[in-house]
C-alpha positions as CSV (number, residue, x, y, z in Angstrom):
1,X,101.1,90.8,78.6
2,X,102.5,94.5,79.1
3,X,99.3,96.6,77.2
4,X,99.4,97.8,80.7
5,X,101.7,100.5,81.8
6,X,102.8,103.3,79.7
7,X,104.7,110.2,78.2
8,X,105.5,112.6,75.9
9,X,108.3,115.1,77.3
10,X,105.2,117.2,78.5
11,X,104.3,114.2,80.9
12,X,108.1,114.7,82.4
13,X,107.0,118.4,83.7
14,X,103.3,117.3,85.0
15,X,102.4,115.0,88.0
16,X,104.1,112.2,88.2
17,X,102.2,110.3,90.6
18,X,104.1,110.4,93.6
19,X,107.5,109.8,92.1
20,X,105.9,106.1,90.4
21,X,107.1,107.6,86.6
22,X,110.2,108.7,87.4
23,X,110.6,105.5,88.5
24,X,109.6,103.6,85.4
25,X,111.8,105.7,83.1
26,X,114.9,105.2,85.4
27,X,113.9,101.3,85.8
28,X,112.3,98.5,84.1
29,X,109.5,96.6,84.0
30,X,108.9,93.4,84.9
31,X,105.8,91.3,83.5
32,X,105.1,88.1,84.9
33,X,101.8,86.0,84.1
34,X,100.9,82.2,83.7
35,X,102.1,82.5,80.1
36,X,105.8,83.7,81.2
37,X,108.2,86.7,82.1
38,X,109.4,89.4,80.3
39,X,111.1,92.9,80.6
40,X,109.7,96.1,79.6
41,X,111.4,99.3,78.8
42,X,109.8,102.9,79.4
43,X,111.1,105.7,77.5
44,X,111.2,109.6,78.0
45,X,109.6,109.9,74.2
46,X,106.8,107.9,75.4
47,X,107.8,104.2,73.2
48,X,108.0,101.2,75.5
49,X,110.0,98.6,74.0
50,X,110.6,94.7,75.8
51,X,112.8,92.0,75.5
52,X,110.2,89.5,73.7
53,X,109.8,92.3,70.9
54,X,107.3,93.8,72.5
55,X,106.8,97.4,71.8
56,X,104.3,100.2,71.2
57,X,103.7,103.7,72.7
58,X,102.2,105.0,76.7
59,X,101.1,107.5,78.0
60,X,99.2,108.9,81.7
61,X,95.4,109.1,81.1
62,X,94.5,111.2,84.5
63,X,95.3,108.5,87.0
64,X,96.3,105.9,84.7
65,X,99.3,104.5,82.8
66,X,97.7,103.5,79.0
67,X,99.8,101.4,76.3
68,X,99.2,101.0,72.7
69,X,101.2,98.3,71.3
70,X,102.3,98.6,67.6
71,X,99.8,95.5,67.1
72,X,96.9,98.1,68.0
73,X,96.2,96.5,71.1
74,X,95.4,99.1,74.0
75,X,95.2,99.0,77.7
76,X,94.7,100.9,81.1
77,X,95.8,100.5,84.8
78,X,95.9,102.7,87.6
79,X,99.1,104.1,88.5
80,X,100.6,103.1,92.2
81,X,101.9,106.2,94.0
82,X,105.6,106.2,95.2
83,X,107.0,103.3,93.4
84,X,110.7,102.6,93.6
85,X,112.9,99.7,93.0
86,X,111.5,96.0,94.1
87,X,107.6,97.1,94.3
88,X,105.7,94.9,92.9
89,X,101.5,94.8,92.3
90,X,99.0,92.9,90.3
91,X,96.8,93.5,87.3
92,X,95.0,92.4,84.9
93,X,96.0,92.2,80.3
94,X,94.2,92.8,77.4
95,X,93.1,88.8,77.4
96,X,91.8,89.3,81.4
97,X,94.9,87.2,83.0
98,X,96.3,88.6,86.2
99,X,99.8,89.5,85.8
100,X,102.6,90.6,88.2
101,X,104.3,93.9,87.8
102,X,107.9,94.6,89.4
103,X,109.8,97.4,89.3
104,X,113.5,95.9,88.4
105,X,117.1,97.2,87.3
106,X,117.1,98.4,84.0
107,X,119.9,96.1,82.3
């Protein structure tokens, strides 16, 4: 599930990990896991929002993208440098399933 990735505005004038936030604001998010796919949505206000209702607030934690989902649950990964379009990378959710990240078009 997403409680992976996750700025304020002040996050928009600091670091942005080698271009990899600019490119989650401009695209979407792609979760895929053993318990199905879904879509997740960035914002500039630092919400998240996803197409299975999915929503809550990030942030970047030093080298890491946090999430808080409005359910309270919270996670942490590390934050690839130079995403863009089509990457893709593994992690891990909040219940310790590896999950598939992709960077997609936002629709």
């Amino acid at each position: 599930m997403l409680t992976m990735l996750a700025a304020s505005l002040a996050l928009l004038g600091a670091d942005d990990h080698g271009g990899s936030v600019d490119a989650l604001l401009e695209h979407a998010l792609q979760v895929q896991s053993g318990a199905g796919t879904y879509t997740v949505m960035l914002n500039e206000d630092g919400t998240y929002s996803s197409d299975v209702g999915i929503s809550g607030t990030w942030e970047v934690q030093d080298d890491e993208l946090c999430t808080s989902r409005a359910s309270g649950e919270t996670n942490c990964q590390p934050i690839q440098e130079g995403l863009s379009l089509g990457d893709s990378w593994e992690g891990e959710n909040t219940a310790g399933e590896t999950v598939t990240f992709t960077i997609v078009p936002r629709g």
